[in-house]
C-alpha positions as CSV (number, residue, x, y, z in Angstrom):
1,X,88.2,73.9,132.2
2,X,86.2,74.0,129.1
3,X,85.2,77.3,126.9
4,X,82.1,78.9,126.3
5,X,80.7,77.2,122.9
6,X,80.6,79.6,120.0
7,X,81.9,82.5,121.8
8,X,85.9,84.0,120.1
9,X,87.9,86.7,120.5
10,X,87.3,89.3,118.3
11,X,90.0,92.1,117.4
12,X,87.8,94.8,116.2
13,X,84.1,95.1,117.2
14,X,82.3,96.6,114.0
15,X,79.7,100.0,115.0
16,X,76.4,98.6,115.0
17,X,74.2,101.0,113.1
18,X,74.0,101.5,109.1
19,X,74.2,99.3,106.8
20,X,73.4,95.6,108.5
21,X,75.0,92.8,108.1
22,X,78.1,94.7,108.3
23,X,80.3,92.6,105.3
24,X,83.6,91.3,106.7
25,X,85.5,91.5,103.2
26,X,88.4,93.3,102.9
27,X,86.4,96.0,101.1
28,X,83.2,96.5,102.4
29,X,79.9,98.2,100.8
30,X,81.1,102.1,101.9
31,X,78.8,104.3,104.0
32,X,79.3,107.4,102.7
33,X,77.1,109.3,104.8
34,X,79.1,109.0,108.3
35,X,80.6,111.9,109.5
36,X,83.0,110.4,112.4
37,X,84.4,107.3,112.7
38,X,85.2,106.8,116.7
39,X,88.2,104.5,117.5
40,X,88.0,103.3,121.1
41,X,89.1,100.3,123.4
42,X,87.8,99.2,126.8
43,X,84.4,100.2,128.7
44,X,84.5,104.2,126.6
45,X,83.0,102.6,124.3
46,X,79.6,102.1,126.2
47,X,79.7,105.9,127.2
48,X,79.7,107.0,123.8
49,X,77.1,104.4,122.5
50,X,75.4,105.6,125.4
51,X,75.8,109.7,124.5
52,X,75.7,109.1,120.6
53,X,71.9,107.6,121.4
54,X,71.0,110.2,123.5
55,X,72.0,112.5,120.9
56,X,70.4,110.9,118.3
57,X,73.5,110.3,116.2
58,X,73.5,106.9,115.3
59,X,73.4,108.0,111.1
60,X,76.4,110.7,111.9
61,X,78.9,108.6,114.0
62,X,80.2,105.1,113.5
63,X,81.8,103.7,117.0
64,X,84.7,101.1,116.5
65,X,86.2,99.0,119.0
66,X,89.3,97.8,118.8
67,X,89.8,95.4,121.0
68,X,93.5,93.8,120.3
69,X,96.3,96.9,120.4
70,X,98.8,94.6,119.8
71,X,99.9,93.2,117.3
72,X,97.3,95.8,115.8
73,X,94.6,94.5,113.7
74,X,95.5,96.7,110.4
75,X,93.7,95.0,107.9
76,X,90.7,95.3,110.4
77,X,91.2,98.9,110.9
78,X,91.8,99.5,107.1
79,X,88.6,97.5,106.5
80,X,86.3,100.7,108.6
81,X,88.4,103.4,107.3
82,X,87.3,102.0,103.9
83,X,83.5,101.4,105.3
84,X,83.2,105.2,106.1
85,X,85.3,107.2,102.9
86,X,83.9,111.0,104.1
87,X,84.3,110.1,107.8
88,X,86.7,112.1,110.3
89,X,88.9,109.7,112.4
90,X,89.0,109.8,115.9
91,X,90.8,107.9,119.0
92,X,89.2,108.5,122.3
93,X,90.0,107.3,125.4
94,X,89.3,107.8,129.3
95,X,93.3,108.6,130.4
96,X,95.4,111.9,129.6
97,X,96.7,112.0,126.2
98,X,100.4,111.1,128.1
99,X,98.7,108.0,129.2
100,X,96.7,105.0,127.9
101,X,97.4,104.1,124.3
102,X,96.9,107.6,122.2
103,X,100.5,108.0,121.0
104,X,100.3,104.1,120.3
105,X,96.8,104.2,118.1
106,X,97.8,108.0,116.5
107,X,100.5,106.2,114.4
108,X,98.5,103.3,113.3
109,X,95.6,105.2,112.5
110,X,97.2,107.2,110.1
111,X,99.0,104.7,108.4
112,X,95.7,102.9,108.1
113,X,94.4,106.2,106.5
114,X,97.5,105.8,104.3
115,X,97.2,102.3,103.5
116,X,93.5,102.3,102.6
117,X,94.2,105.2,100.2
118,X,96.8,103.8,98.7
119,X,95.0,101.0,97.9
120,X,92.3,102.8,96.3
121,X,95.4,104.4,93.5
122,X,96.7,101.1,93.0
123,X,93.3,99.9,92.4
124,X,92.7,102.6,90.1
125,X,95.6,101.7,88.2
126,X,95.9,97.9,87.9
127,X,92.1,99.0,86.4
128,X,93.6,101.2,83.8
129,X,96.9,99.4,82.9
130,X,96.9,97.0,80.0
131,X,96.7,93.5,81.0
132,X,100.5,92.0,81.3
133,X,99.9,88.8,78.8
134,X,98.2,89.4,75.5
């Protein structure tokens, strides 16, 4: 059987609106005027693509797919809550919050929150501290 040429998986899908090409470094160009950042997996996504056009949100809300839940693609995830600094995080999903993968993504999306942030103070410090050899 051979493979479609070209074509790979891809963990996260970047939103498609703003700033394009979306940069794949670890951090981005930041869009600071995003309001939501939209987590989702599976076929949700092209309802809310679908709503967030009719609505004529595409400046206001930032969909994400992620598209591997495990292992979870933290540095991916880390990457879009950098992208989007003023940006409320959301996880949405078709099932019941006792189904589907909401207790699975709330953890990881909040240590992504946590990881990106402190990032950002250790940045802020290695840039302040005296360098180690003189």
């Amino acid at each position: 059987m051979q493979g479609i040429v070209g074509v790979r998986f891809k963990r996260l899908i970047m939103d498609d609106t703003g700033l394009m090409p979306k940069s794949r470094a670890p951090r981005p160009e930041q869009e600071p005027g995003y309001k939501r950042v939209v987590f989702c997996t599976g076929k949700v996504f092209y309802e809310l693509h679908a709503e967030r056009e009719r609505q004529g949100k595409q400046n206001d809300i930032a969909i994400v797919r992620i598209e591997q839940l495990v292992p979870f693609p933290f540095d991916l995830v880390c990457r879009e809550i950098y992208r989007y600094p003023n940006a409320e995080l959301l996880w949405c999903q078709e099932e019941p919050m006792n189904m589907g993968a909401y207790f699975h993504m709330q953890v990881r999306l909040c240590i992504g929150a946590q990881d990106t942030m402190i990032w950002e103070l250790a940045q802020s410090v290695l840039i302040e501290a005296a360098p180690l050899y003189s």
